[in-house]
KEVONU-485745 format. One line per 4 residues: number of its first residue (from 1); their letters; for each residue x, y, z of N, C-alpha, C, O. Coordinates in nm, 4 decimals. Example, Ala and Ser with C-alpha at 12.3 -4.5 7.8 and 13.67 -1.06 7.14 Angstrom:
2
1 = as = 1.3190/-0.5690/0.7800/1.2300/-0.4500/0.7800/1.3200/-0.3300/0.7800/1.4236/-0.3319/0.8465  1.2850/-0.2250/0.7080/1.3670/-0.1060/0.7140/1.2900/0.0030/0.7870/1.3409/0.1138/0.8039 $
REM end
This chain:
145
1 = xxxx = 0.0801/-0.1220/0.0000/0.0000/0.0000/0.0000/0.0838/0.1276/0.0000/0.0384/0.2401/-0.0212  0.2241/0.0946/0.0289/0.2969/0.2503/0.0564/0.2548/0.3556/-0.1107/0.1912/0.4603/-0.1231  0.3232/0.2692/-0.2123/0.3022/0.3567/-0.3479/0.1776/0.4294/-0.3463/0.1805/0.5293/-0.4182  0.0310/0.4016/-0.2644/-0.0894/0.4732/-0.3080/-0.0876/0.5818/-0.1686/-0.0966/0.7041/-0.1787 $
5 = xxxx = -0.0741/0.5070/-0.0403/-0.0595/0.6475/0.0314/0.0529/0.7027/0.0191/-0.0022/0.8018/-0.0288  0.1655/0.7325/0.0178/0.2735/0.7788/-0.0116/0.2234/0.8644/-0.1501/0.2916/0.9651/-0.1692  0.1416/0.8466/-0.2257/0.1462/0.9705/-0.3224/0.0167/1.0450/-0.2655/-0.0107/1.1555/-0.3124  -0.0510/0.9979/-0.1821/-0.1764/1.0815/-0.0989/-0.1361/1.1837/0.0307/-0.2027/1.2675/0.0916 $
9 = xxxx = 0.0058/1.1367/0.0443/0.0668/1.1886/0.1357/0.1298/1.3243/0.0655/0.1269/1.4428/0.0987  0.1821/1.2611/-0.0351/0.2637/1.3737/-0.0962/0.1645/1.5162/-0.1545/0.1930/1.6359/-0.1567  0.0507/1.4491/-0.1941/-0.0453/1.5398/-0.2575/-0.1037/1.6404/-0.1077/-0.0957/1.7564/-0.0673  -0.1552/1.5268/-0.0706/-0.1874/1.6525/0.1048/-0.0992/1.7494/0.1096/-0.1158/1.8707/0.0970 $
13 = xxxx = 0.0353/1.6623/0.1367/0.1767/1.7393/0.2106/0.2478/1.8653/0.1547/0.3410/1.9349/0.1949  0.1474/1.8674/0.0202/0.2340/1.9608/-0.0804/0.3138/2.1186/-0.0462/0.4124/2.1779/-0.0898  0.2155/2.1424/0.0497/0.2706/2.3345/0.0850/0.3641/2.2768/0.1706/0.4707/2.3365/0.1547  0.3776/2.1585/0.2825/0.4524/2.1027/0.3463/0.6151/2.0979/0.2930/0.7251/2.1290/0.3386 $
17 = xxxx = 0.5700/2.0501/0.1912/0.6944/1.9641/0.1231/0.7575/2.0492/0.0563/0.8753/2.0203/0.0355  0.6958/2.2084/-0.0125/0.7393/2.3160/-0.1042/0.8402/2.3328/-0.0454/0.9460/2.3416/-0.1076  0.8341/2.3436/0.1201/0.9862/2.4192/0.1978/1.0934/2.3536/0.2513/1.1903/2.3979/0.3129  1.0568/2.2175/0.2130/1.1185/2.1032/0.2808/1.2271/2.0743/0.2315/1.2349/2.0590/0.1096 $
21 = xxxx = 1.3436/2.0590/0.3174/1.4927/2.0400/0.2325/1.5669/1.8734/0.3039/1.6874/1.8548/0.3209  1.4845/1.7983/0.3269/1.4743/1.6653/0.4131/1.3469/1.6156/0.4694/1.2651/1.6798/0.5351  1.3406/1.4400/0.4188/1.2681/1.3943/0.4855/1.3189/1.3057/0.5435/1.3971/1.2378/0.4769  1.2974/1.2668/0.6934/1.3463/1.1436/0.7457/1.1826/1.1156/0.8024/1.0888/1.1910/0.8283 $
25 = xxxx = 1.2061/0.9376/0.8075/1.1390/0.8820/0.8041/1.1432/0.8231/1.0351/1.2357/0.8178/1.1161  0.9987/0.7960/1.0455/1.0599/0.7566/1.2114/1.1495/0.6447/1.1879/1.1446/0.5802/1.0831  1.2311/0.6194/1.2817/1.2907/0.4893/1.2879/1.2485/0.3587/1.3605/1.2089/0.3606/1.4770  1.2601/0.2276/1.2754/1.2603/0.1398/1.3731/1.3460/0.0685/1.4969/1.4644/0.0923/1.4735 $
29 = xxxx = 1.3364/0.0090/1.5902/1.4810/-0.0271/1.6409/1.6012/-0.1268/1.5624/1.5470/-0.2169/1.4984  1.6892/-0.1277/1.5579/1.7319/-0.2558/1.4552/1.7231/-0.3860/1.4460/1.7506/-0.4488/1.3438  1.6661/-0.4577/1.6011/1.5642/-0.5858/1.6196/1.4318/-0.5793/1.5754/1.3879/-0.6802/1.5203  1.3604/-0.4842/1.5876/1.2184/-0.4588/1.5472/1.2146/-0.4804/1.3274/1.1564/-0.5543/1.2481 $
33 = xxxx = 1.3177/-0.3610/1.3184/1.2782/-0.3889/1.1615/1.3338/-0.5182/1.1177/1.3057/-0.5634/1.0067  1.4440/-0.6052/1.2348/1.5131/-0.7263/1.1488/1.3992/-0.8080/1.1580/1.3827/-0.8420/1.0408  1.3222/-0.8536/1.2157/1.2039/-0.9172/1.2549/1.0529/-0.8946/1.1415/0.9757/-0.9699/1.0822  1.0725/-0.7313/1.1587/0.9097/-0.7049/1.0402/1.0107/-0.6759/0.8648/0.9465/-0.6760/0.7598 $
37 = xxxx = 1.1250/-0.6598/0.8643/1.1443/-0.7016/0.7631/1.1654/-0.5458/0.7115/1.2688/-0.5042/0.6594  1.0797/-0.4902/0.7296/1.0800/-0.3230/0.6537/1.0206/-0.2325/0.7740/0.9760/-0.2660/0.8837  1.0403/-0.0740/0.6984/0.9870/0.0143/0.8311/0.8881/0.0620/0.6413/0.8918/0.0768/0.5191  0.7972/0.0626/0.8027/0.6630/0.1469/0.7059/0.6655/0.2991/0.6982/0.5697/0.3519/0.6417 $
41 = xxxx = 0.7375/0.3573/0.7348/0.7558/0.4979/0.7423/0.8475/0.5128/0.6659/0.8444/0.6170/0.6003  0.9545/0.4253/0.6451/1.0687/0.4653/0.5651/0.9555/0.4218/0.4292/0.9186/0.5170/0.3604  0.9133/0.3104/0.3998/0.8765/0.3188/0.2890/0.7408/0.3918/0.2480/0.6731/0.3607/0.1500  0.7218/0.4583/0.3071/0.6135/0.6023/0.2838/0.6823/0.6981/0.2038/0.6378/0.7526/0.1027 $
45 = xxxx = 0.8395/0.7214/0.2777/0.8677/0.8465/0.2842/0.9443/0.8167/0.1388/0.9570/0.9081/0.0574  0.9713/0.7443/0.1244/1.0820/0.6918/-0.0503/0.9789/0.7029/-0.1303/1.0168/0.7092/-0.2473  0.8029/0.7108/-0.1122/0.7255/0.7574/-0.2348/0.7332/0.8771/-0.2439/0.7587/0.9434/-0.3445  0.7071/0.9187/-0.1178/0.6569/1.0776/-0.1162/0.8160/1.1832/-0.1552/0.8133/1.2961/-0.2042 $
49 = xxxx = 0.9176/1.1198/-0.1233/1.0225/1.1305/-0.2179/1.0462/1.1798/-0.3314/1.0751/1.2936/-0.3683  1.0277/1.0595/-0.3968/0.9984/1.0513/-0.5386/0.8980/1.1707/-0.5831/0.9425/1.2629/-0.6514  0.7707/1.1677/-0.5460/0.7105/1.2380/-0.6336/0.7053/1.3824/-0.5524/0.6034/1.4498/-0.5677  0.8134/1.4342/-0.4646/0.8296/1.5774/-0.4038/0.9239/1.6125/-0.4673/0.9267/1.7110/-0.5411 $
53 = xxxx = 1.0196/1.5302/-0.4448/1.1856/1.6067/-0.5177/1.2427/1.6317/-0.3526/1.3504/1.6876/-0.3319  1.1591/1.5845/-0.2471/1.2966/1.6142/-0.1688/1.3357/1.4672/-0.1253/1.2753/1.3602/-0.1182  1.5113/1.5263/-0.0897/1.5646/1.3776/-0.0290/1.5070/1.3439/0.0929/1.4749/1.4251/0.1796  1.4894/1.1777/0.1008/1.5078/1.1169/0.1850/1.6476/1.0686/0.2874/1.7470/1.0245/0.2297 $
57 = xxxx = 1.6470/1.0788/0.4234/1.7291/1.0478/0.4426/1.7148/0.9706/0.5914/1.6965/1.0176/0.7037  1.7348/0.7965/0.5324/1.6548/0.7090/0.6067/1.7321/0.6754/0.6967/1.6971/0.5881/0.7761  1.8831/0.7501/0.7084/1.9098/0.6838/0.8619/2.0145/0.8207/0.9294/2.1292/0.7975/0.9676  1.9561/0.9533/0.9350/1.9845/1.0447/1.0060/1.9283/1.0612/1.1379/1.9823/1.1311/1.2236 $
61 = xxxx = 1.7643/0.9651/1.1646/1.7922/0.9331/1.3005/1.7602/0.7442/1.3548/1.7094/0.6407/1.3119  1.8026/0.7767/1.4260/1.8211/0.6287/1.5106/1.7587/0.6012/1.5869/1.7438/0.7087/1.6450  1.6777/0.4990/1.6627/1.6136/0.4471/1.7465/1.7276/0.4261/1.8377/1.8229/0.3821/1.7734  1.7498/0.4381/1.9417/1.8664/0.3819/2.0130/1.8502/0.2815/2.1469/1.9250/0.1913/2.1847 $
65 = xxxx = 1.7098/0.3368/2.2109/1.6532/0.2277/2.2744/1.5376/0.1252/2.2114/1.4512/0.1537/2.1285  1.5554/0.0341/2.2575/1.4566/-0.0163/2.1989/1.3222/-0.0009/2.3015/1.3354/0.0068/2.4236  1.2093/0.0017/2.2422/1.0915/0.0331/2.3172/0.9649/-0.0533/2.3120/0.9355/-0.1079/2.2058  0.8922/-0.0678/2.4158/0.7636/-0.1143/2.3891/0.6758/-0.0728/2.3400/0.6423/0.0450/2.3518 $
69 = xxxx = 0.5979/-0.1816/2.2531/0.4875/-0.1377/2.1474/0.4113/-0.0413/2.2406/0.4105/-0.0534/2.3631  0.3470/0.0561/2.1715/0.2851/0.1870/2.2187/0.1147/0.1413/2.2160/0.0371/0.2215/2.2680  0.0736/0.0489/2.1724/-0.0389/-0.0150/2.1767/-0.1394/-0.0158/2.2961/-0.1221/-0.1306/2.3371  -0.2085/0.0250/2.3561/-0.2621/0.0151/2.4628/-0.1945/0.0887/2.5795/-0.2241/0.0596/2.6954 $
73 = xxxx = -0.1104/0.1773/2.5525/-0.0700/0.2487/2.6422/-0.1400/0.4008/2.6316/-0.2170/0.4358/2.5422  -0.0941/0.4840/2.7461/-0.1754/0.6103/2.8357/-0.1359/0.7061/2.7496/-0.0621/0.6381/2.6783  -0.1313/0.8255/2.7004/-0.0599/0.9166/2.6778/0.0876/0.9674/2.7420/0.1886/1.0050/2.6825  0.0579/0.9522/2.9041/0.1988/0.9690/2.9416/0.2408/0.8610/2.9194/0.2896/0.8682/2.8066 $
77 = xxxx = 0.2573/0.7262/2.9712/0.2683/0.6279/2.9386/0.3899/0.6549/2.7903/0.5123/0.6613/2.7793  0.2788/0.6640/2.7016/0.3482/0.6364/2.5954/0.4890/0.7632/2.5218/0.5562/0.7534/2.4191  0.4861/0.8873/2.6453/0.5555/1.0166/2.6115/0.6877/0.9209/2.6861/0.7924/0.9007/2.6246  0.6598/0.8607/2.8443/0.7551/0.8055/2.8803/0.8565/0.7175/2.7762/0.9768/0.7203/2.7501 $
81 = xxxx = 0.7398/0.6377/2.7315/0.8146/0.5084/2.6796/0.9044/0.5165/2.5820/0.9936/0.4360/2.5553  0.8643/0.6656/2.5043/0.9964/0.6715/2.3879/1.0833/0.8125/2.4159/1.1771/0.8515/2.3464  1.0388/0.8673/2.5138/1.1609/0.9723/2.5955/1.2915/0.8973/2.5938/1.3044/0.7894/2.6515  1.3995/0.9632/2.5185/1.5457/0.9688/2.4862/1.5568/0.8334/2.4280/1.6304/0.7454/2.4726 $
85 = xxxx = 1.4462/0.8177/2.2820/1.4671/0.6833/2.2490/1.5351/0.7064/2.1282/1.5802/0.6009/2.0836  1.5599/0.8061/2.0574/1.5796/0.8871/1.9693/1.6670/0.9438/1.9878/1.7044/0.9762/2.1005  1.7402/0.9795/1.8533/1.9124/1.0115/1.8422/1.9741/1.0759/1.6861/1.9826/0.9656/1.6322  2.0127/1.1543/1.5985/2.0354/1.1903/1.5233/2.1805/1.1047/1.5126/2.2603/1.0701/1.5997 $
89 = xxxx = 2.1792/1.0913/1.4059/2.3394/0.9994/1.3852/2.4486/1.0920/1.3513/2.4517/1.1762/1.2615  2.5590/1.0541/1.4603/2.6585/1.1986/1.4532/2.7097/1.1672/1.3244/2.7320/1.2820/1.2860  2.7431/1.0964/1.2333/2.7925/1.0930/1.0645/2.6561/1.1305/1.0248/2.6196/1.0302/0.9634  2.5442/1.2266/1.0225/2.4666/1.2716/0.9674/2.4015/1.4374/1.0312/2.3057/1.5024/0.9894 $
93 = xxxx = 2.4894/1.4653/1.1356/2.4233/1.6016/1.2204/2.4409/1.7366/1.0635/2.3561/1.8227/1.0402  2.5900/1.7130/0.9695/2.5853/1.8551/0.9281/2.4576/1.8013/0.8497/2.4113/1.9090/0.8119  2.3845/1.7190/0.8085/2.3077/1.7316/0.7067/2.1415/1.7922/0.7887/2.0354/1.8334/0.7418  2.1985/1.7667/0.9445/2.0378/1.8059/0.9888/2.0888/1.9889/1.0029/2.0479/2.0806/0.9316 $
97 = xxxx = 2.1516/1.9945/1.0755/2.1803/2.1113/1.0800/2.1337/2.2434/0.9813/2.1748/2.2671/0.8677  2.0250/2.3293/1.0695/1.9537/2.4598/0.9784/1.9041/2.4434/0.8635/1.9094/2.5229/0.7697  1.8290/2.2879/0.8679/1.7622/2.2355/0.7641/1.6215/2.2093/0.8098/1.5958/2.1601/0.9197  1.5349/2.2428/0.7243/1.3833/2.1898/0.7241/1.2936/2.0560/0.7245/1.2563/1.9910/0.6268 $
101 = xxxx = 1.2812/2.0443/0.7935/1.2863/1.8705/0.8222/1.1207/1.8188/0.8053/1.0183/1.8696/0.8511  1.1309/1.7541/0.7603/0.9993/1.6611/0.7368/1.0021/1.5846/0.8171/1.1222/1.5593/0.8275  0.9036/1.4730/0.9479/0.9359/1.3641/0.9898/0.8189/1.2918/0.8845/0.7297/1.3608/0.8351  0.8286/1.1779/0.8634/0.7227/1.0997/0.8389/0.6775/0.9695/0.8853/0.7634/0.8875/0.9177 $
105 = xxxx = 0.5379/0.9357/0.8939/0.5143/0.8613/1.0095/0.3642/0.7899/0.9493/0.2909/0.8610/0.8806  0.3316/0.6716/0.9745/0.1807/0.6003/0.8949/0.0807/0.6710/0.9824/-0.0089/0.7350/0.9273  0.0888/0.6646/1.1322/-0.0199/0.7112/1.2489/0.0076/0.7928/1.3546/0.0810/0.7582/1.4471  -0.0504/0.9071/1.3466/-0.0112/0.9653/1.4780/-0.1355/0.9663/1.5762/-0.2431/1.0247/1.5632 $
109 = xxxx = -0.0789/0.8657/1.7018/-0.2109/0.9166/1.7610/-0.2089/0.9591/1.8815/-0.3242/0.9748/1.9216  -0.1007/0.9953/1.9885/-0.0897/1.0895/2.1065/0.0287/1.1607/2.0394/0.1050/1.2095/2.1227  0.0551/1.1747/1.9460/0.1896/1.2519/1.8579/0.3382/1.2386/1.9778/0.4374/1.3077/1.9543  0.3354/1.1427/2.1032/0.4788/1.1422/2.1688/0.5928/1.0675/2.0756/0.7114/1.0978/2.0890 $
113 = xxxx = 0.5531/0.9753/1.9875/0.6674/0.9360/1.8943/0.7514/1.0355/1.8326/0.8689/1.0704/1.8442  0.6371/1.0746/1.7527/0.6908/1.2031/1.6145/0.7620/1.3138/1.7427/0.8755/1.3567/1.7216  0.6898/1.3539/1.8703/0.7572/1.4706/1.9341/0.9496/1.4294/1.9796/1.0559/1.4903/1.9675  0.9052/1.2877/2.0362/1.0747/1.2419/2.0674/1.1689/1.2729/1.9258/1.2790/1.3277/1.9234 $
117 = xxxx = 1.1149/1.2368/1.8459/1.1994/1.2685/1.7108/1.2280/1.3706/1.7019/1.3502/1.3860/1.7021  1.1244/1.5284/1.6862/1.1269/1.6011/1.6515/1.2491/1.6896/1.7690/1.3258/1.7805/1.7372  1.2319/1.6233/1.9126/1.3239/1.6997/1.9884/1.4210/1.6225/1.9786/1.4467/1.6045/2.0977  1.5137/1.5474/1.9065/1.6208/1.5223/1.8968/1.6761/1.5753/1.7754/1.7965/1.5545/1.7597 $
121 = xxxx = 1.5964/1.6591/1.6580/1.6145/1.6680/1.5553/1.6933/1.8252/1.6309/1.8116/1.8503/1.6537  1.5597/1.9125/1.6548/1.6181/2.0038/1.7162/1.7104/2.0516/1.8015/1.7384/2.1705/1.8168  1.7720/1.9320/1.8738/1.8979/1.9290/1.9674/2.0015/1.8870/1.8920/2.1115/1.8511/1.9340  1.9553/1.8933/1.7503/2.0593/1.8977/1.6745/2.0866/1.9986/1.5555/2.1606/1.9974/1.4571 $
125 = xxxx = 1.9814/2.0980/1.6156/2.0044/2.1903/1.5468/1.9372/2.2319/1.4144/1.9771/2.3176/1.3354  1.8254/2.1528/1.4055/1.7488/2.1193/1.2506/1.7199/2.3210/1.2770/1.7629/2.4080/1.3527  1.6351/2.3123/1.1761/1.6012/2.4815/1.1767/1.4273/2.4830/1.1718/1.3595/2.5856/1.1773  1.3803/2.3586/1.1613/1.2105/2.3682/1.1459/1.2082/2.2196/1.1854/1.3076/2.1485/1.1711 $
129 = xxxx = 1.0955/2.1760/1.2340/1.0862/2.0435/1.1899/0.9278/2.0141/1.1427/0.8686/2.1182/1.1143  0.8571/1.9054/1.1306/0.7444/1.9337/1.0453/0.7384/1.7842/1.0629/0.8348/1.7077/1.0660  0.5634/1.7432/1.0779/0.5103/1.6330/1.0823/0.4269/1.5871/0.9454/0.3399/1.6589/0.8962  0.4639/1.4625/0.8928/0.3191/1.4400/0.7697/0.3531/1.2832/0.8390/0.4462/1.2192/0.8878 $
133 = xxxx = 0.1986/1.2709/0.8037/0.1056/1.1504/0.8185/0.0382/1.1213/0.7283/-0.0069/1.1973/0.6426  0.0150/0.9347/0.7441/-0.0817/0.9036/0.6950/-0.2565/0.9324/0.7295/-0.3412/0.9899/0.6610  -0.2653/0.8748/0.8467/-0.3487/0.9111/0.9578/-0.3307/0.9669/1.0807/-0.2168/0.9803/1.1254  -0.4301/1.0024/1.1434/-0.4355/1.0561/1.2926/-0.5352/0.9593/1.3289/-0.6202/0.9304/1.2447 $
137 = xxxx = -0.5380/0.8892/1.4746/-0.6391/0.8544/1.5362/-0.7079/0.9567/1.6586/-0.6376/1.0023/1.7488  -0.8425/0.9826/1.6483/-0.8825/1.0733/1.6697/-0.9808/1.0133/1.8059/-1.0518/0.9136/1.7932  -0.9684/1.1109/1.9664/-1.0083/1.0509/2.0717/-1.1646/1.1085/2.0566/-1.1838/1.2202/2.1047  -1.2689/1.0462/1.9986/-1.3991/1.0791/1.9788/-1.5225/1.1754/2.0750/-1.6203/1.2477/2.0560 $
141 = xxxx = -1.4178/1.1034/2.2168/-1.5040/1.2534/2.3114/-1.4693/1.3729/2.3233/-1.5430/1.4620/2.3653  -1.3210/1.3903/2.2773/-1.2598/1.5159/2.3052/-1.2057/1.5546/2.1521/-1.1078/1.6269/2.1340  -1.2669/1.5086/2.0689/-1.2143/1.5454/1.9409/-1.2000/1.6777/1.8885/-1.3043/1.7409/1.9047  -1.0936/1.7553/1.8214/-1.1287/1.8934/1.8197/-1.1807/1.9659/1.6769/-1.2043/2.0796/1.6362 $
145 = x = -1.1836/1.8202/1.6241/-1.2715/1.8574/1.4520/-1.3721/1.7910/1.4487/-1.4462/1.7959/1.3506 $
REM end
């Protein structure tokens, strides 16, 4: 399915993507993707790639802890669980550095994943950072659309 959302992504993402000078994709841990084989975010972000014109760059950050599935967990819960799980790879900081960053991601649904990313991007100095998704899961009593 990546080739059809990945160009639904790209089409949404478009004013997104106009300013965008990098996309990195979330990371998996390196047991997690040896196991599922692929990361679904990386292969989102290699469509939306393609049909943006900006680079991908699938291993500027790192998972460094490994973490538990976020599945059934709290909101804090789940801010805990991937607090300092995330890491910019020092053979890749000049490329984050005062650059516009895309993260990309299939689901956001308490956004603590994409935020751990996004504050490691920035402790490294990115100059923007920026979320696209496939979906959002949306909490139906407190929904704000």
């Amino acid at each position: 399915l990546a080739p059809i959302m990945g160009r639904w992504m790209a089409r949404a993402g478009r004013e997104l993507l106009a300013d965008a000078d990098l996309l990195v994709p979330v990371p998996l841990h390196w047991r997690r993707g040896f196991s599922r084989r692929y990361n679904q975010s990386g292969a989102l972000a290699r469509v939306i790639a393609r049909c943006s014109g900006v680079r991908m760059q699938g291993d500027a950050l790192r998972r460094v802890r490994a973490t538990a599935q976020q599945v059934g967990l709290s909101r804090s819960q789940r801010s805990s669980n991937v607090q300092g799980a995330f890491q910019v790879s020092p053979d890749r900081l000049h490329e984050v550095q005062g650059r516009r960053i895309v993260i990309v991601d299939d689901v956001l649904t308490t956004g603590a994943t994409v935020d751990a990313c996004a504050r490691a991007l920035l402790r490294a100095k990115a100059a923007e950072v920026s979320v696209l998704v496939f979906a959002r899961v949306v909490d139906a009593p407190r929904a704000p659309i």
